[in-house]
N, C-alpha and C positions, 0 to 999 in steps of 0.2 A: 828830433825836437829836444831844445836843452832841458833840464827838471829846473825846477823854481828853486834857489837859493836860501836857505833858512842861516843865518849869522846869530848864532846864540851865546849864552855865557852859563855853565850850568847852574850854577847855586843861588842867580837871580831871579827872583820870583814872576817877573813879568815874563822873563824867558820861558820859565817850566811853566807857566799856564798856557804862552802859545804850543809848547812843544806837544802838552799833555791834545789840544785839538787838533794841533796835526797828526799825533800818533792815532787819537781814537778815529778819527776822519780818514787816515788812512794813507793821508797825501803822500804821495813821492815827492823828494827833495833834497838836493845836496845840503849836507848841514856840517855847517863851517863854523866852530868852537872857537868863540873869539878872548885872547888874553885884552883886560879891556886897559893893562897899563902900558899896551902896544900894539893901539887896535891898527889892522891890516888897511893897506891904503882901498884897498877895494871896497870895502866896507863907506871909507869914507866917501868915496865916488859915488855911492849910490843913497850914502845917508850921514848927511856932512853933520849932522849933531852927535854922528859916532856913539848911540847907544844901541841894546840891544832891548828886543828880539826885530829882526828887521829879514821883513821877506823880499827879496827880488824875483818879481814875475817875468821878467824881461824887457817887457812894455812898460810897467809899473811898479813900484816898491810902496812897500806896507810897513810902516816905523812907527807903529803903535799896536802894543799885543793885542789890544780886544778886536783888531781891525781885521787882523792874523787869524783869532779865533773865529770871526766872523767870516773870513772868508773859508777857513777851511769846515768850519759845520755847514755851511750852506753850502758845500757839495752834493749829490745826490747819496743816499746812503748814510749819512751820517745819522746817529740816532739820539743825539745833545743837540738842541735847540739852540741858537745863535739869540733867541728872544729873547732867553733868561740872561744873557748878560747886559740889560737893560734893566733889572731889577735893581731896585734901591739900595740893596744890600751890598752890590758891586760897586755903586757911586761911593757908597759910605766907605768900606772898603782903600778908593783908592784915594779918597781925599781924607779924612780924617784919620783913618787907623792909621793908614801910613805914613800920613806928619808926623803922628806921633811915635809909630815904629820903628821910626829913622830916628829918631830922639833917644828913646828909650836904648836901642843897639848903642849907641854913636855918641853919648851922652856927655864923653868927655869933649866934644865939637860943640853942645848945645850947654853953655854954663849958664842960660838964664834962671834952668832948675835944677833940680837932681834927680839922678835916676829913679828914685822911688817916683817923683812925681810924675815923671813919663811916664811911667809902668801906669799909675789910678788911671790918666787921661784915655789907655787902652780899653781900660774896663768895660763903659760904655757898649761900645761897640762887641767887643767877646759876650759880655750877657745877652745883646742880640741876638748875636747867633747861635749862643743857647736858647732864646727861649722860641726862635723861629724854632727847632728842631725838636725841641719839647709839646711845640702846638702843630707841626707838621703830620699828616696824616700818611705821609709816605713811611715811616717808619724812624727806628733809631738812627742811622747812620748819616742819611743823608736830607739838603736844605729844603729839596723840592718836588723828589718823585721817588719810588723806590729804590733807584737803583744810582750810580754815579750820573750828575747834570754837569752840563758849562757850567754852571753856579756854584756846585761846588769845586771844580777843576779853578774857575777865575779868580777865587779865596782861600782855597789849602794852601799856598804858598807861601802867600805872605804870614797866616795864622803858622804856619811852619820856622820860619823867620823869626817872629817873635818868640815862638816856642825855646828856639835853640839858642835864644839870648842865656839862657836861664832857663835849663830842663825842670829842676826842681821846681822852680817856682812855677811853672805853668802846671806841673803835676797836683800842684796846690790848690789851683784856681776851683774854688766850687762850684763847677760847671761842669757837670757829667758827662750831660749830652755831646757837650763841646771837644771833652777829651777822649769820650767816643769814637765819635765823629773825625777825630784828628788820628788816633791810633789806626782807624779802620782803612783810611786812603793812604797815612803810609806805609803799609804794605802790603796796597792794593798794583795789580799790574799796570793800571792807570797812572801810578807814580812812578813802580821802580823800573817798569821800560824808560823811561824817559830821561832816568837820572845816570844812563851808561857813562861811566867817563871815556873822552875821549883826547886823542893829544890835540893842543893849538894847530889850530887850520894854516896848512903852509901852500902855494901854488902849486907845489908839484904831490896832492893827495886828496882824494875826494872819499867822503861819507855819505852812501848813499841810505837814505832812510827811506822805507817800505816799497823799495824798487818791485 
């Protein structure tokens, strides 16, 4: 029987948060490292908007991360809850923070403001998830239990993202918790298995993950 297909891109955030629930899930899977300003025609046969993280089941493909995360916590064994990424904080997340995150990076694409402004319009959202973590009973580190959740795995990325627009300036942020929280999952095993580079995916080479 073939393994399910995982077509990723590393340094995008939608990527690393399906990657980070396959890896803690456990799933086997060929994982095909897509260049995305030469994405492989395979890719596009199975997922003609040519983005990533995009699983091929064989019967079916999954071309939205949370769908990915979802299916791969809802294995038997997994111990990250598929629930918590219906928390509000993932909505917000992927619709607000990342309007604006994309702004903020990209800012010379978006000349309605200036970067400073994009940066304020994040704020919002990062006090958030400081002060969720400040009134969380699970501890300092993490949004929802004591230990690494989907919830924090389907928002370290992009909070990463923005981070490396501008190290100092997030070093800045007076958000303790927040930069806690952020130092402790990047160099948790939860992140840096996931961030192995690997070379662009060619037909004649497979990568097999947790065969």
């Amino acid at each position: 029987m073939s393994l399910p297909i995982l077509y990723s891109f590393r340094r995008c955030p939608y990527a690393i948060r399906a990657r980070m629930a396959v890896h803690h899930a456990k799933l086997s899977c060929e994982l095909r490292e897509v260049v995305l300003k030469h994405k492989p025609v395979a890719l596009l046969e199975v997922s003609p908007k040519g983005t990533v993280p995009v699983l091929d089941l064989g019967g079916s493909v999954l071309d939205e991360s949370l769908d990915i995360m979802r299916y791969a916590l809802d294995r038997p064994g997994s111990e990250w809850s598929s629930a918590e990424l219906s928390h509000p904080l993932v909505a917000r997340n992927d619709s607000e923070f990342k309007h604006y995150l994309d702004r903020y990076k990209y800012f010379d694409r978006f000349p309605e403001a200036d970067q400073q402004w994009y940066f304020e319009q994040t704020q919002p959202f990062l006090d958030a998830l400081n002060q969720a973590m400040v009134a969380s009973v699970a501890g300092p580190f993490f949004l929802a239990s004591p230990t690494m959740s989907a919830l924090d795995a389907a928002i370290f990325p992009f909070v990463r993202q923005f981070a490396l627009v501008d190290k100092t300036r997030f070093d800045a942020l007076p958000l303790p918790a927040l930069r806690s929280w952020f130092e402790h999952i990047l160099v948790s095993s939860d992140f840096t298995d996931v961030m192995q580079k690997y070379p662009a995916w060619e037909p004649t080479q497979t990568v097999t993950l947790f065969d």
